[in-house]
C-alpha positions as CSV (number, residue, x, y, z in Angstrom):
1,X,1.9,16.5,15.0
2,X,2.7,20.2,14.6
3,X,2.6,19.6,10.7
4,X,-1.0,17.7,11.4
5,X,-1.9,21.0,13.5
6,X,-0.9,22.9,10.5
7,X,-2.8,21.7,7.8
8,X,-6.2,21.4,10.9
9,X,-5.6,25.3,10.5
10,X,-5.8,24.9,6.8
11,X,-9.1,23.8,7.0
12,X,-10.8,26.7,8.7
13,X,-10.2,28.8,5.9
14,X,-13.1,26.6,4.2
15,X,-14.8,27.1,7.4
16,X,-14.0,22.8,7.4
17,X,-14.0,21.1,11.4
18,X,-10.0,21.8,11.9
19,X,-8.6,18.7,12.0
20,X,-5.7,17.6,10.2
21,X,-3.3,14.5,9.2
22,X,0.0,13.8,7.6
23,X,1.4,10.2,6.9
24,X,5.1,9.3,7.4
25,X,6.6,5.8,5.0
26,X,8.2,3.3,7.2
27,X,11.3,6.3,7.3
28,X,10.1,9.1,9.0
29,X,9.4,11.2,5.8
30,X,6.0,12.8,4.6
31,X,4.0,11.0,2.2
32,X,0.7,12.7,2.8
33,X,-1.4,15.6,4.5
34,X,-4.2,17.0,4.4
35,X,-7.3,19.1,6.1
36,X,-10.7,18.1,6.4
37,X,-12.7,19.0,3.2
38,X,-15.9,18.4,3.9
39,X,-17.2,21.5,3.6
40,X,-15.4,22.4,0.5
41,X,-16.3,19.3,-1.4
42,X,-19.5,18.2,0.1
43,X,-18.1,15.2,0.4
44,X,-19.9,13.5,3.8
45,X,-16.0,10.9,3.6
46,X,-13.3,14.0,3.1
47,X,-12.3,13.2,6.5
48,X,-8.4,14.1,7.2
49,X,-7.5,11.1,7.5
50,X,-9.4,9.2,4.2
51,X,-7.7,12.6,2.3
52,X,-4.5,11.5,3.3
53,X,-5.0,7.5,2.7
54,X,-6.4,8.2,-0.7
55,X,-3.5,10.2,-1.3
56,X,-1.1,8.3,-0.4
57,X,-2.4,5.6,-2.3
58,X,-2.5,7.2,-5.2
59,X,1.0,7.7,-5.0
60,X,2.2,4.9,-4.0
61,X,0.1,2.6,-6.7
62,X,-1.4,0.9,-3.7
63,X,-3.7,0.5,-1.1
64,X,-1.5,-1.6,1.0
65,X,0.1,0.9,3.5
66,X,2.3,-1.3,5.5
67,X,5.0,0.4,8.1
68,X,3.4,3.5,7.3
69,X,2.3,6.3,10.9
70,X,-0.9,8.2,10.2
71,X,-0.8,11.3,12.5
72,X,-3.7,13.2,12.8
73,X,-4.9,16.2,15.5
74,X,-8.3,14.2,16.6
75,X,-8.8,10.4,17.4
76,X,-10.3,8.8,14.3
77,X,-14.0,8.3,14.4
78,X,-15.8,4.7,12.8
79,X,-14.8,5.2,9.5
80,X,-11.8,6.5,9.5
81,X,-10.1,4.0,12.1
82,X,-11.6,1.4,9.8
83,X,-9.8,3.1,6.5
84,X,-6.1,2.9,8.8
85,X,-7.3,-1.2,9.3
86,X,-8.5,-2.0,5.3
87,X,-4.8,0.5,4.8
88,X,-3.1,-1.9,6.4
89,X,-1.3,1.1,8.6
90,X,1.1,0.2,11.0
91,X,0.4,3.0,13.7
92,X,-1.9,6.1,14.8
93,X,-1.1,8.5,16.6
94,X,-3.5,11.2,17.3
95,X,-3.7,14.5,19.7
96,X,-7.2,15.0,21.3
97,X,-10.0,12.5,22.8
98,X,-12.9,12.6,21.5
99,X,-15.3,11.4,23.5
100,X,-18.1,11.4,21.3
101,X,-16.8,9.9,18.2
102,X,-13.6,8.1,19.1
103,X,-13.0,4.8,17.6
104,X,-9.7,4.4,18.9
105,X,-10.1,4.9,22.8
106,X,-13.0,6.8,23.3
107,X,-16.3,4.6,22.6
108,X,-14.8,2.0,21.0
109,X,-11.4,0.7,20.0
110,X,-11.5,-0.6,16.1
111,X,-8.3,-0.5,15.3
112,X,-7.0,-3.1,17.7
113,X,-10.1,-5.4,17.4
114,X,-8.9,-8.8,17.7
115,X,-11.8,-9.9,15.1
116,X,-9.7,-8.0,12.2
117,X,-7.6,-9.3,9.7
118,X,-5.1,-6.1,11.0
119,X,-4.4,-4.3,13.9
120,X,-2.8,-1.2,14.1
121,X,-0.4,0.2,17.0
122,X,-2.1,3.6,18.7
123,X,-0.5,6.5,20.5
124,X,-2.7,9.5,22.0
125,X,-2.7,12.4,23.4
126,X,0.0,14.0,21.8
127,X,-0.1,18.0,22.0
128,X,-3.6,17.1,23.3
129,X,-4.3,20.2,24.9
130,X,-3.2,22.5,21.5
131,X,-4.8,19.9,19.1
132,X,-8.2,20.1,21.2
133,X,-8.1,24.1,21.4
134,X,-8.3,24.1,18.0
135,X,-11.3,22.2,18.4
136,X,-13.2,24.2,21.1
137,X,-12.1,27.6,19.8
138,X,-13.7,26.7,16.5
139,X,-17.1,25.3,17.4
140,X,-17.1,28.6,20.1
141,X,-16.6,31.2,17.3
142,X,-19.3,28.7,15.2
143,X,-22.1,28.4,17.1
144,X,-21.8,32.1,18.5
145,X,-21.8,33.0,14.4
């Protein structure tokens, strides 16, 4: 989480929502991270967590991300818990709630739909408090800017 946290920093140099995401293979090791880039690329998908899937993807010459843990600093919204399902990702684990656009816990729980070819194993709350102050301190200095 802390290198999640990291690369969410990243992405406020862009002036980018700060939330980040690293993927560990099946042995612990880093396979992908990544900052939202939405902002930078004016891409409406450069979620975090599609970055990193794409990534990690490419690398692997696959799409099929079995055994793999996607960490990232904010629960997934619609799409991107949907991306971890079609990725075929064995587990989430993510910091802070979001209670507005969480498809994990929050409003809706896609990832462990019984309806889907896959489910994927989910763990929150991790370094929720830092992960979320990340969150409020940006969208303070934002809106008072």
């Amino acid at each position: 989480m802390r290198t999640a946290i990291k690369h969410a920093r990243g992405a406020e140099t862009h002036h980018d929502v700060p939330i980040g995401a690293v993927l560990l293979n099946p042995q612990g090791e880093l396979v992908a991270a990544a900052g939202n880039e939405r902002e930078l690329t004016g891409d409406p998908t450069a979620h975090a967590e599609v970055l990193v899937l794409r990534r990690a993807a490419a690398a692997a010459g696959t799409w099929r991300l079995d055994g793999h843990t996607m960490v990232v600093t904010l629960e997934p919204c619609t799409m991107c818990a949907g991306a971890l399902v079609l990725a075929r990702v064995e587990r989430v684990v993510f910091g802070a709630f979001d209670p507005k656009a969480g498809a994990i816990a929050s409003l809706w729980d896609v990832v462990r739909d019984s309806r889907l070819n896959h489910r994927v194993e989910v763990m929150g709350g991790i370094l929720a408090t830092e992960c979320g102050r990340l969150l409020v301190d940006f969208f303070r200095t934002h809106r008072a800017g």
